[in-house]
C-alpha positions in Angstrom: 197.0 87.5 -65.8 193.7 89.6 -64.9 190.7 88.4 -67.1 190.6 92.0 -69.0 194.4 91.6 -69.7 193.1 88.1 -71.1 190.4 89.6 -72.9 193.2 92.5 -74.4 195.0 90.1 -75.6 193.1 87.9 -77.7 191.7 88.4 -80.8 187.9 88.2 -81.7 186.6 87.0 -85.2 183.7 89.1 -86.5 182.1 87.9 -89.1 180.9 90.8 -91.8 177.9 90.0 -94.1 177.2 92.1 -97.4 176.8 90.8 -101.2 178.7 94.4 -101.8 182.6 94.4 -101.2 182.4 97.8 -100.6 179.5 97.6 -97.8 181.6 95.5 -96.5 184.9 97.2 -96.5 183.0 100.7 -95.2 181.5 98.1 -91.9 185.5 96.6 -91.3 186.4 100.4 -91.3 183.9 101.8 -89.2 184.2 99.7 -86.6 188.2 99.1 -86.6 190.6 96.5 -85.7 190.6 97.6 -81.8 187.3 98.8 -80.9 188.4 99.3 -77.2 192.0 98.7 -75.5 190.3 96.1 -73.2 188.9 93.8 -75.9 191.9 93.1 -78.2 192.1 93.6 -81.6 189.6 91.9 -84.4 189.7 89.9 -87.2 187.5 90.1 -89.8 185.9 87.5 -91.8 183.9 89.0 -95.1 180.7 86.2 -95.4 179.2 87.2 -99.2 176.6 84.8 -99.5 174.0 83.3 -96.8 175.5 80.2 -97.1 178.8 81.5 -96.0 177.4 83.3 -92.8 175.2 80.0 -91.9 178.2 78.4 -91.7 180.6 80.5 -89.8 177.7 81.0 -87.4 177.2 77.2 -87.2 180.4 76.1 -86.7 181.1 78.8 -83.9 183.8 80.3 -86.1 182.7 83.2 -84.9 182.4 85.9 -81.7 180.6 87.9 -83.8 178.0 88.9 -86.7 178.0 92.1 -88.6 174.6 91.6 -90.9 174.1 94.4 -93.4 170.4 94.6 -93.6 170.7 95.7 -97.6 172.3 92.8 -98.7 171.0 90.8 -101.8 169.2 88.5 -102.1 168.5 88.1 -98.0 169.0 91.1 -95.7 171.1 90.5 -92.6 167.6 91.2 -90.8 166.2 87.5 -92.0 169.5 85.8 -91.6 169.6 87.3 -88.1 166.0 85.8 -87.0 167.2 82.5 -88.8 170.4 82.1 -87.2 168.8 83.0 -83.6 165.5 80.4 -84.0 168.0 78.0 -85.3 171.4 77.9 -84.1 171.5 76.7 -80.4 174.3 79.1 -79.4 173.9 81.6 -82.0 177.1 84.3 -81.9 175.5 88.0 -80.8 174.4 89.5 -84.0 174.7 93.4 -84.7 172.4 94.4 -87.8 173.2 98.0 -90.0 170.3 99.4 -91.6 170.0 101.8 -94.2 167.7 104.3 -92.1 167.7 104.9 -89.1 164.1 104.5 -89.1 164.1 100.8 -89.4 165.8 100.4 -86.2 162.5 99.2 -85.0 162.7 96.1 -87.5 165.8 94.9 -85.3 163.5 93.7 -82.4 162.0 91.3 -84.5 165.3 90.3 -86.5 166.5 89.4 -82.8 169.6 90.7 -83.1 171.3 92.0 -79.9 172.4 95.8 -81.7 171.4 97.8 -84.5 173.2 100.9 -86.2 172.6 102.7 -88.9 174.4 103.6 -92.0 177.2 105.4 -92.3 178.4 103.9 -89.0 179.3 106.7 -86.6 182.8 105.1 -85.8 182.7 106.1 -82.8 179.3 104.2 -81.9 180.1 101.5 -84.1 183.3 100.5 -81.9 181.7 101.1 -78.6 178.9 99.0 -79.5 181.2 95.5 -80.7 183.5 96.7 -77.9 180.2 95.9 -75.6 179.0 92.9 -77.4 182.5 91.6 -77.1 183.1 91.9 -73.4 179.7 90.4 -72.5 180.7 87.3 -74.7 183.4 86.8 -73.0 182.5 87.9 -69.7 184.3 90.7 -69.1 181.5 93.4 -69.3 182.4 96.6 -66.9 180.4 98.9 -65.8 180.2 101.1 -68.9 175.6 100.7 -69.6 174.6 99.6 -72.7 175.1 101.5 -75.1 172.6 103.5 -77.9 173.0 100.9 -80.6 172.1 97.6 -78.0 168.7 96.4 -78.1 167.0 94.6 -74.8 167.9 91.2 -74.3 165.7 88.6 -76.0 164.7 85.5 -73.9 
């Protein structure tokens, strides 16, 4: 079996991060259960409270972090920074903003993509399908895409 076919196959867990239910659901619909035929489909895990997403990013329960930058009381933005400075092998980290002006703020949140609200389905899945294959390896040719920031060292 080829390593995409693999990679098709599975299924990632992607953690989404909002106090709101319906932020939530709108992030879990935006980007979709198949984001691309060559990553497999997704499972969600909702994460309410920062205590939740600490954990599932702790334990490596994870392949990836979908941080609403709105939430209450701490904005996917902080947790972001804290989970990169603190978690050895931190899963990539996406964060949504409100505007699409404080895409900027994602450089020093150090997450590894930033869209905006509403998520542009389209982008959104193209931009966890990209996340996803370079976690596990299988990243093509395709360029990184608008919503990727530069790597962080």
């Amino acid at each position: 079996m080829s390593t995409a076919q693999q990679s098709a196959d599975s299924t990632a867990i992607v953690a989404v991060y909002s106090h709101d239910p319906v932020v939530r659901e709108r992030i879990r619909v935006g980007v979709g259960r198949r984001p691309a035929a060559d990553v497999g489909r997704i499972r969600f895990v909702d994460a309410s409270t920062v205590r939740q997403i600490q954990e599932l990013a702790d334990n490596g329960d994870v392949d990836l972090l979908l941080l609403d930058a709105e939430a209450q009381p701490t904005g996917g933005m902080g947790i972001a920074r804290t989970l990169k400075n603190e978690i050895e092998d931190c899963p990539p980290a996406v964060v949504i903003v409100q505007r699409p002006q404080d895409r900027w703020l994602a450089t020093w949140s150090e997450a590894d993509a930033v869209l905006s609200h509403p998520l542009d389905p389209v982008q959104a899945a193209a931009t966890v399908a990209e996340i996803l294959r370079a976690r596990r390896g299988t990243a093509g040719t395709a360029g990184t895409q608008a919503g990727a920031l530069p790597a962080h060292s």
